[in-house]
C-alpha positions as CSV (number, residue, x, y, z in Angstrom):
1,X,40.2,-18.0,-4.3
2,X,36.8,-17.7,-6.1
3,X,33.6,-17.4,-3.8
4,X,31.5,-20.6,-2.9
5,X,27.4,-20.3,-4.3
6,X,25.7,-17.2,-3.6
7,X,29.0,-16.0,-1.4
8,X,29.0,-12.0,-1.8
9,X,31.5,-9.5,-0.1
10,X,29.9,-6.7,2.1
11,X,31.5,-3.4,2.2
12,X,32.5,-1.8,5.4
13,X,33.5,1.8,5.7
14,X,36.4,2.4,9.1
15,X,36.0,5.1,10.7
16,X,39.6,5.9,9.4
17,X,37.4,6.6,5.9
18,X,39.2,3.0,3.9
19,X,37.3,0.2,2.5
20,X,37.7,-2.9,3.9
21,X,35.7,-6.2,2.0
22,X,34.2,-8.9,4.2
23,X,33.5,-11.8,2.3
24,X,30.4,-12.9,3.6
25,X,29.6,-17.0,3.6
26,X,26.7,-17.8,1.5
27,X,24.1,-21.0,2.8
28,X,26.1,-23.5,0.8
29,X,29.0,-23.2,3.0
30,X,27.2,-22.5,6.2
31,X,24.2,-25.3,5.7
32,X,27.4,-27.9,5.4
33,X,29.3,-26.2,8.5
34,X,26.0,-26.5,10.5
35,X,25.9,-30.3,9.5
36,X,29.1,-31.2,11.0
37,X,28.1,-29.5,14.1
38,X,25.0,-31.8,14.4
39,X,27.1,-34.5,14.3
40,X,29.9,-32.9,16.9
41,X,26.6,-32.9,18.9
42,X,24.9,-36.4,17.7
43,X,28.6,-37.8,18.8
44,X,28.6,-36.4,22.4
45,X,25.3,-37.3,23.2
46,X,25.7,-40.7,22.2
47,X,28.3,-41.3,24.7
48,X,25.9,-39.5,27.1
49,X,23.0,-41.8,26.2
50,X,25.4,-44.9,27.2
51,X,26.9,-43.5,30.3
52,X,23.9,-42.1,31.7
53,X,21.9,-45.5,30.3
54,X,23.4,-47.2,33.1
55,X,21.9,-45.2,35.8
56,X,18.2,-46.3,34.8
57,X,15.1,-43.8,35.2
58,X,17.5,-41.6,36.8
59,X,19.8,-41.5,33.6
60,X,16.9,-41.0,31.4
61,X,16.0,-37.7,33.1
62,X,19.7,-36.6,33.5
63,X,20.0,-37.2,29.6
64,X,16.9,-34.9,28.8
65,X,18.3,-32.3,30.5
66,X,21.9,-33.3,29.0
67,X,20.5,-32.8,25.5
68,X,18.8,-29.4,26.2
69,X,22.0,-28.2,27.4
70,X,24.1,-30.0,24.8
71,X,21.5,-28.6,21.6
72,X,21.0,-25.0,23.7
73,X,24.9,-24.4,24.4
74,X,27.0,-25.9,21.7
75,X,26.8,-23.2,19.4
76,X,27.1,-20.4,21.6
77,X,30.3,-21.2,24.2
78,X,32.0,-22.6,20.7
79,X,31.1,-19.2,19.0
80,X,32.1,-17.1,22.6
81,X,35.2,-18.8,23.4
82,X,36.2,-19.6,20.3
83,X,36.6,-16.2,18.7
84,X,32.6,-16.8,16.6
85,X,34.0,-20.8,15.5
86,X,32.0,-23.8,15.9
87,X,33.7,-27.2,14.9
88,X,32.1,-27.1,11.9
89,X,32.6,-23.3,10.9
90,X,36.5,-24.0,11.4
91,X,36.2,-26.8,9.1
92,X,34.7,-24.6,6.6
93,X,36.8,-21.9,7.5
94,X,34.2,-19.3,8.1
95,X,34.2,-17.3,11.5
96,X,31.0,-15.2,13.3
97,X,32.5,-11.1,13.3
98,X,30.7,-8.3,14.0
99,X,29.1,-6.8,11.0
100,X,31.9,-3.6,10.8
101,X,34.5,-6.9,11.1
102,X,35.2,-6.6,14.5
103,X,35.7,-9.6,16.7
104,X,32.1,-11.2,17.7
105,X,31.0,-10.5,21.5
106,X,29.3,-12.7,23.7
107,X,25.8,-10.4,23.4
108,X,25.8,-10.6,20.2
109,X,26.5,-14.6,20.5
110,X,23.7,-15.0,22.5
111,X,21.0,-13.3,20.7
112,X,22.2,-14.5,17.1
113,X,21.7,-18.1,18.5
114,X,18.6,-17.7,20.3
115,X,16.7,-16.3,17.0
116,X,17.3,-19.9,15.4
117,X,14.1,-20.8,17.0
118,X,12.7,-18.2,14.5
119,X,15.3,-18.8,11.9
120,X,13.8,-22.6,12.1
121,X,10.4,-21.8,11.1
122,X,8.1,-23.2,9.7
123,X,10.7,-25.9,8.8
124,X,14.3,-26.6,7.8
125,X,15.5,-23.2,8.1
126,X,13.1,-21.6,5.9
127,X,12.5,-18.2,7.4
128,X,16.8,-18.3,7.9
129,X,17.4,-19.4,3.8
130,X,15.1,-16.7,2.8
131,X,17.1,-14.2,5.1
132,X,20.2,-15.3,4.3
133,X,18.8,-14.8,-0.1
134,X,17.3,-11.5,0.3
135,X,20.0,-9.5,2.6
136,X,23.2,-8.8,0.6
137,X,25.7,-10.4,3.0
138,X,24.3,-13.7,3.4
139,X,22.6,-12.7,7.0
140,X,20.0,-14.8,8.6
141,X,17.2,-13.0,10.9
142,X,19.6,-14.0,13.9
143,X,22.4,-12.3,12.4
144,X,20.7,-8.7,11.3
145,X,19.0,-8.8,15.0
146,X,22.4,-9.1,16.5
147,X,24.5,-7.2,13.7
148,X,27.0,-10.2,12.7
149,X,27.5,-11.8,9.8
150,X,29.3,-15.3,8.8
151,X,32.7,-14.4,6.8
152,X,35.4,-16.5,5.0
153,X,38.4,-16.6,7.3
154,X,41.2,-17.4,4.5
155,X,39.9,-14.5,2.7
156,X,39.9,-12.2,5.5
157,X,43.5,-13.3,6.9
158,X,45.0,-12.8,3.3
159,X,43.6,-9.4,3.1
160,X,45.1,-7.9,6.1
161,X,48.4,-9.9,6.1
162,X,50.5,-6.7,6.4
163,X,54.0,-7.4,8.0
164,X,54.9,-6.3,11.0
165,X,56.1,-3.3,11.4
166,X,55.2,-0.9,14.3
167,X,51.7,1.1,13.5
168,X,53.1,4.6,12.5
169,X,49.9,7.4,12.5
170,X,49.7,9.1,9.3
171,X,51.6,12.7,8.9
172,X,49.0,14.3,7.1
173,X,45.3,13.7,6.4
174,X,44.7,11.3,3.4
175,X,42.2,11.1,0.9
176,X,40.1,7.1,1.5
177,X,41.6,6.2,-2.1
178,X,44.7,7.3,-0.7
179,X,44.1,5.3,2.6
180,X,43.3,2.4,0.5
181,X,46.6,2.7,-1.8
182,X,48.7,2.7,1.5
183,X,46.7,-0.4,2.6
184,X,47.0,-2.3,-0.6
185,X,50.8,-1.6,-0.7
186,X,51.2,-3.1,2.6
187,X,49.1,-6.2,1.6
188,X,50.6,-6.7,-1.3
189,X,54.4,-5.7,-1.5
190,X,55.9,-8.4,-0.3
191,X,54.8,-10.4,-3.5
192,X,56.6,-7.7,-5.5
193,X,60.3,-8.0,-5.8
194,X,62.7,-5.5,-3.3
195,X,63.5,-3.3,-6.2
196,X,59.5,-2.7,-7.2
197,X,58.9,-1.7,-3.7
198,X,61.1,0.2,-3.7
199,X,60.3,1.4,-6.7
200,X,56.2,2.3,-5.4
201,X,57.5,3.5,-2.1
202,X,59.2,6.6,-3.9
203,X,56.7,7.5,-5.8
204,X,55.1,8.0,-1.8
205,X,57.8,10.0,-0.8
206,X,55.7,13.2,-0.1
207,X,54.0,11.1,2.7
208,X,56.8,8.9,4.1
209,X,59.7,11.9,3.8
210,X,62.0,9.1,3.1
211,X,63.3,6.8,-0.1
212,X,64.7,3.0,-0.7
213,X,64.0,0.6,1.8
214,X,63.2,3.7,4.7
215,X,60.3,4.2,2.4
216,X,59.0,1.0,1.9
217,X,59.2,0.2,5.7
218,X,57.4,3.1,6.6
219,X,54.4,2.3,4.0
220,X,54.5,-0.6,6.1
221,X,54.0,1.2,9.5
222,X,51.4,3.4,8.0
223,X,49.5,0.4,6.4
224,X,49.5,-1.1,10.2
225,X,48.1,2.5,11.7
226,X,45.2,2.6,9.3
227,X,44.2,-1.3,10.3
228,X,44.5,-0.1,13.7
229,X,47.1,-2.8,15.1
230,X,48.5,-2.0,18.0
């Protein structure tokens, strides 16, 4: 899958030494995500307006309040509670991590949504598309504040779709473009036929101890290890 406009991939080092590619979202993908959210939020206070219409004066104040709460806490119990996904992020399929791609935490929810005020100025997002042009993963002032950065979420499940196998810890110290071979094997083996698996996972066998289909399953639980599943 090719990269929207200005998308770029940001390079994250595990402490396990391997290289794992986030593929950041440019402002293409994330101006049109943001759009759908204002009209998640449009909608919702629409129906407010009419249900709290009918209350008179009284209605009218409850709907001010309504629409600071709605425009103030949208974005942020979406992004908390729904692992860094808005409405409109999911329908663009991009996700809020942490920038070493760990899950997104409330903190960092908080602040990254709070700097939009800042992100805003002096009009349409200026200060937040000149950000998001000069920093090499697509990050708006919000996001470098509170170290997170809006990813692709098809490219990020496809490149640690490793079968399941139980996490095996490594025998022996690896070299990182050792680490990464192990890695890509597990990614990618299971579009290779059984008998080219096979074939890789003997060329491992100083590492797994093992040949044939012992081999290849144990690439597998070495591949999980270095990801860290548990």
């Amino acid at each position: 899958m090719s990269a929207p406009l200005l998308d770029t991939y940001r390079e994250v080092i595990t402490p396990e030494g391997v290289a794992l590619q986030l593929p950041a979202a440019g402002p293409t993908p994330r101006a049109i995500a943001w759009l759908i959210d204002l009209a998640a939020r449009m909608a919702l206070l629409s129906v407010l307006s009419i249900a709290l219409g009918m209350l008179g004066k009284m209605g009218q104040g409850l709907y001010l309040i309504a629409l600071f709460i709605v425009y103030w806490s949208y974005m942020i119990l979406f992004e908390g509670f729904w692992k860094g996904q808005t409405l409109g992020k999911k329908a663009m399929k991009l996700r809020v991590v942490a920038a070493n791609g760990a899950p997104v935490g409330w903190v960092a929810v908080l602040v990254r949504n709070l700097l939009r005020v800042v992100d805003m100025l002096p009009f349409g997002y200026a200060v937040g598309l000149v950000s998001s042009l000069c920093d090499p993963g697509g990050r708006r002032l919000g996001d470098l504040v509170a170290g997170t950065v809006v990813v692709h979420t098809g490219a990020a499940i496809a490149a640690s779709d490793v079968p399941v196998y139980a996490p095996q810890a490594l025998p022996a110290p690896l070299q990182p473009e050792e680490q990464i071979a192990v890695i890509e094997f597990g990614e990618r083996a299971e579009s290779l036929t059984m008998e080219r698996q096979i074939e890789l996972a003997d060329i491992a066998e100083p590492l797994t101890g093992v040949r044939g289909m012992s081999g290849v399953r144990r690439l597998y639980a070495f591949a999980n290890g270095l990801l860290g599943r548990t």
